[in-house]
SEVEXGU-499286 format. One record per atom (N, C-alpha, C): residue number from 0; residue in three letters; chain; atom name; y, z, x. Coordinates in steps of 0.05 Angstrom, whole numbers, plus 5000, padded with zeros to 4 digits. Atoms other than C-alpha are relative to their C-alpha. Layout:
REM residues N
SEKOL    n  res  chain  atom  north    up  east
SEKOL  NUM  ALA      A    CA      Y     Z     X
...
END
This chain:
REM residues 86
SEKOL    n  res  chain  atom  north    up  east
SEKOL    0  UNK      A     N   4976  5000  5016
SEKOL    0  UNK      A    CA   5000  5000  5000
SEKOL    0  UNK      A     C   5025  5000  5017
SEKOL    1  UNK      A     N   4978  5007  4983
SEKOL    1  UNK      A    CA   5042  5009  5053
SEKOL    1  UNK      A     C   5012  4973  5016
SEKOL    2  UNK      A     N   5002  5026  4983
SEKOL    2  UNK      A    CA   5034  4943  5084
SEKOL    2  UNK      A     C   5016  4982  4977
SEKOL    3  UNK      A     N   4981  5016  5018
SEKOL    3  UNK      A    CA   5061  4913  5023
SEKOL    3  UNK      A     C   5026  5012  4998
SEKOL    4  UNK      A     N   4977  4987  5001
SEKOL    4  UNK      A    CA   5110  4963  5018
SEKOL    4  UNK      A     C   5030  4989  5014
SEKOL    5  UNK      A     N   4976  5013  4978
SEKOL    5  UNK      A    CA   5147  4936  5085
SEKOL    5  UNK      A     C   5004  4971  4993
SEKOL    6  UNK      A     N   4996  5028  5017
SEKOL    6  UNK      A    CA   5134  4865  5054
SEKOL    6  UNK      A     C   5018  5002  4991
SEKOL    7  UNK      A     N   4979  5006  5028
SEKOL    7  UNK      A    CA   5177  4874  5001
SEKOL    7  UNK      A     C   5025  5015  5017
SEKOL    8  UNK      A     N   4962  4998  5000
SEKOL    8  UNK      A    CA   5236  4912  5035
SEKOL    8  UNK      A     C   5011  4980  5029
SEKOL    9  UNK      A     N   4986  5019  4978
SEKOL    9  UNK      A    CA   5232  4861  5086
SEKOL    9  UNK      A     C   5012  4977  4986
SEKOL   10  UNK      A     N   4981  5026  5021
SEKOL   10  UNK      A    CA   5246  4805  5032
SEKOL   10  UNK      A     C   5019  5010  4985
SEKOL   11  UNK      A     N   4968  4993  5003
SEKOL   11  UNK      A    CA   5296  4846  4993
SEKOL   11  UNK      A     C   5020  5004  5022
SEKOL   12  UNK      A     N   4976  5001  4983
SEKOL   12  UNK      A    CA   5335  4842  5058
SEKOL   12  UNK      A     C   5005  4975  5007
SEKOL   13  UNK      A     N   4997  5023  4994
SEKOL   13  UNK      A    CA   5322  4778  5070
SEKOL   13  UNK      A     C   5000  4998  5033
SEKOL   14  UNK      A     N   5009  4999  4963
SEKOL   14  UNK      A    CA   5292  4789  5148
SEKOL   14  UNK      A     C   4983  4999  4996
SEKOL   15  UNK      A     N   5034  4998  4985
SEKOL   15  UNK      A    CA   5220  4784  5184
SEKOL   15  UNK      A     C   5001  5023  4995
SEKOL   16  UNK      A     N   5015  4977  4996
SEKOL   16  UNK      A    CA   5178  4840  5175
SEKOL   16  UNK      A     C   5003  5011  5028
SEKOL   17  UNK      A     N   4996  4985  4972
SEKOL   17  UNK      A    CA   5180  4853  5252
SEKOL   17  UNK      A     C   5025  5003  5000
SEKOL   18  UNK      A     N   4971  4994  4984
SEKOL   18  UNK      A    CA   5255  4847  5253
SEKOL   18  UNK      A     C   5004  5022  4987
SEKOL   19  UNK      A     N   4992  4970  5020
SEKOL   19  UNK      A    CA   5263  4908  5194
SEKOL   19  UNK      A     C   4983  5020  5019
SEKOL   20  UNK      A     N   5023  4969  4999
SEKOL   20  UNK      A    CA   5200  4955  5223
SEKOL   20  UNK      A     C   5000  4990  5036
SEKOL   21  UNK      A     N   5002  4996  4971
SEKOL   21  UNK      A    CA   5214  4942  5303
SEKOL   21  UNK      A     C   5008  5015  5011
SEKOL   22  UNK      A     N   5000  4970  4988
SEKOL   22  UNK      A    CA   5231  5008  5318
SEKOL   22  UNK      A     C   5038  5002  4999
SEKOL   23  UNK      A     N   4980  5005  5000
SEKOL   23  UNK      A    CA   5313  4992  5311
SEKOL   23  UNK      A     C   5012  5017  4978
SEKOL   24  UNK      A     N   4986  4992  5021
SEKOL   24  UNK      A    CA   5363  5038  5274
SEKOL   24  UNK      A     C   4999  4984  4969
SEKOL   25  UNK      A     N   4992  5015  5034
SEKOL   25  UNK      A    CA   5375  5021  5198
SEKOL   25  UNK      A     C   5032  4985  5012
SEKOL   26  UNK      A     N   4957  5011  4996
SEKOL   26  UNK      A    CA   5458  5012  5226
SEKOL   26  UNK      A     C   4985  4971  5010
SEKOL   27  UNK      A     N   5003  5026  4983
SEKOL   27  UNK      A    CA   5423  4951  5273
SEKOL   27  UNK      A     C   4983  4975  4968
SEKOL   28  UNK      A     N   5009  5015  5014
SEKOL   28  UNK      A    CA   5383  4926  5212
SEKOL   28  UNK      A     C   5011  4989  4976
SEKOL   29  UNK      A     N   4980  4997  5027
SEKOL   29  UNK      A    CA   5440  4934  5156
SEKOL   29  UNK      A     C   5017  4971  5011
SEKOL   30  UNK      A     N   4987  5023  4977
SEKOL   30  UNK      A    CA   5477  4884  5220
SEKOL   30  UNK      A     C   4977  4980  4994
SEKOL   31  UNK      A     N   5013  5018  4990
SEKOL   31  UNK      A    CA   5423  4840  5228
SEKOL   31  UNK      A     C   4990  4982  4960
SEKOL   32  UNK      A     N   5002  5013  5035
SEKOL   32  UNK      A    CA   5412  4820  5139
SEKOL   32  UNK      A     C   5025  4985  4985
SEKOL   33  UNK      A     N   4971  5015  5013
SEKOL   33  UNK      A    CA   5456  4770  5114
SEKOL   33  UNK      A     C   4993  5009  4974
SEKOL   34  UNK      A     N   4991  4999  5034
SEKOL   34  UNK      A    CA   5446  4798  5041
SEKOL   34  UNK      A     C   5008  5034  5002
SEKOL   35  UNK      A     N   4989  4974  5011
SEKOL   35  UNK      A    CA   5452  4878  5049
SEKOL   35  UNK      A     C   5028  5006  5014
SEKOL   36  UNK      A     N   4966  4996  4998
SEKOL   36  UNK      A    CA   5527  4897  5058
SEKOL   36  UNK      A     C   5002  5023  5012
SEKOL   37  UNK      A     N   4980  4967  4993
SEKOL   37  UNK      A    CA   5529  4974  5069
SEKOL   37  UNK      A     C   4963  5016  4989
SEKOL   38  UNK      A     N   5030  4983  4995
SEKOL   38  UNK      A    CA   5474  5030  5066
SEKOL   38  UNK      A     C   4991  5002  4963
SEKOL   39  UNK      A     N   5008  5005  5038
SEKOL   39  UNK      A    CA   5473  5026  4982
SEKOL   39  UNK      A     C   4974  4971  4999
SEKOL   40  UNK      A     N   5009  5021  4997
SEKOL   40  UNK      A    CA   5449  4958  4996
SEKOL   40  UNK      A     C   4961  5009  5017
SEKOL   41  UNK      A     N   5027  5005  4984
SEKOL   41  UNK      A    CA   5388  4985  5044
SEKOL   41  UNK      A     C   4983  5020  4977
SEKOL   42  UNK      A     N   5020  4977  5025
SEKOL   42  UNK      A    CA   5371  5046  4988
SEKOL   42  UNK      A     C   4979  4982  4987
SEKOL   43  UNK      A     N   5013  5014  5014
SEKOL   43  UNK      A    CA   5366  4992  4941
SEKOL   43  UNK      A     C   4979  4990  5004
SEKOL   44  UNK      A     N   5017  5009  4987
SEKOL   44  UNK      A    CA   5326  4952  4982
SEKOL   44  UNK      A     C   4964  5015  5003
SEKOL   45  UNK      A     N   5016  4971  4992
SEKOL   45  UNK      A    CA   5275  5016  4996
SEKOL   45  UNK      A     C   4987  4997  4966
SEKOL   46  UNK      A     N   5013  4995  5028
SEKOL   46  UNK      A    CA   5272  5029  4924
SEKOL   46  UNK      A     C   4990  4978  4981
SEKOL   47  UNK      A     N   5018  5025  5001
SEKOL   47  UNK      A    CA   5263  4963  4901
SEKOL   47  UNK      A     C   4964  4994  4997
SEKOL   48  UNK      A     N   5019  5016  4988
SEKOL   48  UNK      A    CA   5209  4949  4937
SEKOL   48  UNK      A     C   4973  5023  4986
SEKOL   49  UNK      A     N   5018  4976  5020
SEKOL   49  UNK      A    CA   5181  5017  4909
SEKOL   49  UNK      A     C   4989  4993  4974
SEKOL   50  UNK      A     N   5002  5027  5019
SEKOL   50  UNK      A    CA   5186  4983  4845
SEKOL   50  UNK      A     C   4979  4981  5001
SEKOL   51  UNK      A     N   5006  5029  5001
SEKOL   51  UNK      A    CA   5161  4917  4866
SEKOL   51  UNK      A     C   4965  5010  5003
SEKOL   52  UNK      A     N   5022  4991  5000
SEKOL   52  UNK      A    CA   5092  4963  4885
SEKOL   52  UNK      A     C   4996  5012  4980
SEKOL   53  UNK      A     N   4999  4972  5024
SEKOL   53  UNK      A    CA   5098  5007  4827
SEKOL   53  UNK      A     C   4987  5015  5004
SEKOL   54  UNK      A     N   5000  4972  4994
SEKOL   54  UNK      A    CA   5099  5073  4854
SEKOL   54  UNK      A     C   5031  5011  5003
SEKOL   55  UNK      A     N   4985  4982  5009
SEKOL   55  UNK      A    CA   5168  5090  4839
SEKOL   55  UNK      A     C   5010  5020  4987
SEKOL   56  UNK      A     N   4998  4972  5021
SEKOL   56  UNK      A    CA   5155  5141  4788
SEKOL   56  UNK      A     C   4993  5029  5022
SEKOL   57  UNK      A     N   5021  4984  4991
SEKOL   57  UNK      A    CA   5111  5170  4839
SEKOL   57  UNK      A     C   5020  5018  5027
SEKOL   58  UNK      A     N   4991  4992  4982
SEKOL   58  UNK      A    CA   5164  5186  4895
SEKOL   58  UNK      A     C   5024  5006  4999
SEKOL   59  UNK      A     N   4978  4989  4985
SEKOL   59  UNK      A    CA   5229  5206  4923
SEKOL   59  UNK      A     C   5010  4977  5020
SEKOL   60  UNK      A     N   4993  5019  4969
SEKOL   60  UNK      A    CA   5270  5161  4972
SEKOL   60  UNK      A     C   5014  5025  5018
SEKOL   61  UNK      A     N   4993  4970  4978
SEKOL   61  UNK      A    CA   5282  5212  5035
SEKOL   61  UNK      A     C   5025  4998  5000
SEKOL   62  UNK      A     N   4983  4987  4985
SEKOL   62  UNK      A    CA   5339  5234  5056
SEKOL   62  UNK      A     C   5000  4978  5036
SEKOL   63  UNK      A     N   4994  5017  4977
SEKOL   63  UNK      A    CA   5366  5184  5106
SEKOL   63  UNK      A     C   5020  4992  5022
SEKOL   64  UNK      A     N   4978  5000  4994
SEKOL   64  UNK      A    CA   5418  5174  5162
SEKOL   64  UNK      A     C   4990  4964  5005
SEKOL   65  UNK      A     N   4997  5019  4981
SEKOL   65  UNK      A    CA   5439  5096  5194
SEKOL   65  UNK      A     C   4981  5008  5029
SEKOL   66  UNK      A     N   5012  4996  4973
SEKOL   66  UNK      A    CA   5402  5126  5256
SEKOL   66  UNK      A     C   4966  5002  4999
SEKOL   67  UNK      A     N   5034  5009  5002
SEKOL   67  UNK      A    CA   5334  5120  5226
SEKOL   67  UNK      A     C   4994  4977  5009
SEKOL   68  UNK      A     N   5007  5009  4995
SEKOL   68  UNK      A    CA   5287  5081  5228
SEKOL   68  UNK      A     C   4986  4983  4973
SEKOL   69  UNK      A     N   5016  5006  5031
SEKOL   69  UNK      A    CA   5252  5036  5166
SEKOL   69  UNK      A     C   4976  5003  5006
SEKOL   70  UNK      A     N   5035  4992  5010
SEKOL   70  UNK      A    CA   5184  5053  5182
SEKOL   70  UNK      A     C   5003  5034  5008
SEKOL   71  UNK      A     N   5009  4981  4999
SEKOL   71  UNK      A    CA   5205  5130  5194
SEKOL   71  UNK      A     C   5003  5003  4962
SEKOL   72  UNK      A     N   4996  4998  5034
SEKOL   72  UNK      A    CA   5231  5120  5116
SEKOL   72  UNK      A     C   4970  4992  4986
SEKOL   73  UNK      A     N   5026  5007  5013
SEKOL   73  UNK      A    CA   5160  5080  5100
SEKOL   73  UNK      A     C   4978  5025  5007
SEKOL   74  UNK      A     N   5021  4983  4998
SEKOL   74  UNK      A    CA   5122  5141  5137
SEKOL   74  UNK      A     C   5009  5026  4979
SEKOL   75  UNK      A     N   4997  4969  5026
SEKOL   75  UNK      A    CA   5156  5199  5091
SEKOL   75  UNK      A     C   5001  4985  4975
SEKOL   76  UNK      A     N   4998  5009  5027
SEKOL   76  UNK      A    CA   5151  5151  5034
SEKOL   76  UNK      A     C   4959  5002  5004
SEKOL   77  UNK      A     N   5017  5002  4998
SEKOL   77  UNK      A    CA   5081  5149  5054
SEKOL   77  UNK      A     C   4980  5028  4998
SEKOL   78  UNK      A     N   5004  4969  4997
SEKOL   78  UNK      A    CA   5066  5229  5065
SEKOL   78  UNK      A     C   5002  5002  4964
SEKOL   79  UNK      A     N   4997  4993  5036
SEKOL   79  UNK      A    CA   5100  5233  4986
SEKOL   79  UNK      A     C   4975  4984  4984
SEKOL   80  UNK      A     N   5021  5016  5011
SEKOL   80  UNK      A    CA   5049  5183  4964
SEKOL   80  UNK      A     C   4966  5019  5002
SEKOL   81  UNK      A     N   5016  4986  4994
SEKOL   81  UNK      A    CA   4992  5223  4995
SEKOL   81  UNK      A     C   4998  5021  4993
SEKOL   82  UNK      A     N   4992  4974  5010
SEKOL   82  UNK      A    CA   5017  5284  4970
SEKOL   82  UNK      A     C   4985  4995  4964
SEKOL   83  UNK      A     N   4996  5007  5024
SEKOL   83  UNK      A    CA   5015  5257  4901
SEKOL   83  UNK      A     C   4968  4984  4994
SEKOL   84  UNK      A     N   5035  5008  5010
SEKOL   84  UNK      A    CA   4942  5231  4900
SEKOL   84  UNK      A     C   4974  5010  5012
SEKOL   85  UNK      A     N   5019  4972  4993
SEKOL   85  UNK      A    CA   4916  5298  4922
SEKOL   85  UNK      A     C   4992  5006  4976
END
């Protein structure tokens, strides 16, 4: 689930999967998406994609600065998921 997960917020940004989840701040990846504008734009994106799996009922979007990372956001989206199908 997760593997699709990054799928989809890699297409709601409109980047490669490696270019969103290569280890690079969110600030470098918010820069590098010709469609998201500002950090509203990357939530969306996140939650979306939550959505687009349907498991948004199921979670929480963390608590995030620009200095993350999108796969430390996909691993605590991933922990809540696990949590939740204990």
């Amino acid at each position: 689930m997760l593997t699709e997960l990054r799928t989809h917020v890699a297409r709601r940004l409109n980047l490669p999967q490696e270019e969103v989840f290569a280890g690079q701040p969110l600030s470098a990846v918010l820069a590098a998406s010709p469609t998201a504008i500002n950090s509203i734009d990357l939530l969306d994106a996140f939650a979306g994609a939550l959505a687009d799996v349907g498991v948004d009922e199921d979670v929480e979007l963390p608590t995030m600065t620009l200095d993350h990372t999108a796969e430390e956001v996909v691993t605590a989206l991933g922990k809540q998921l696990a949590a939740t199908s204990s």
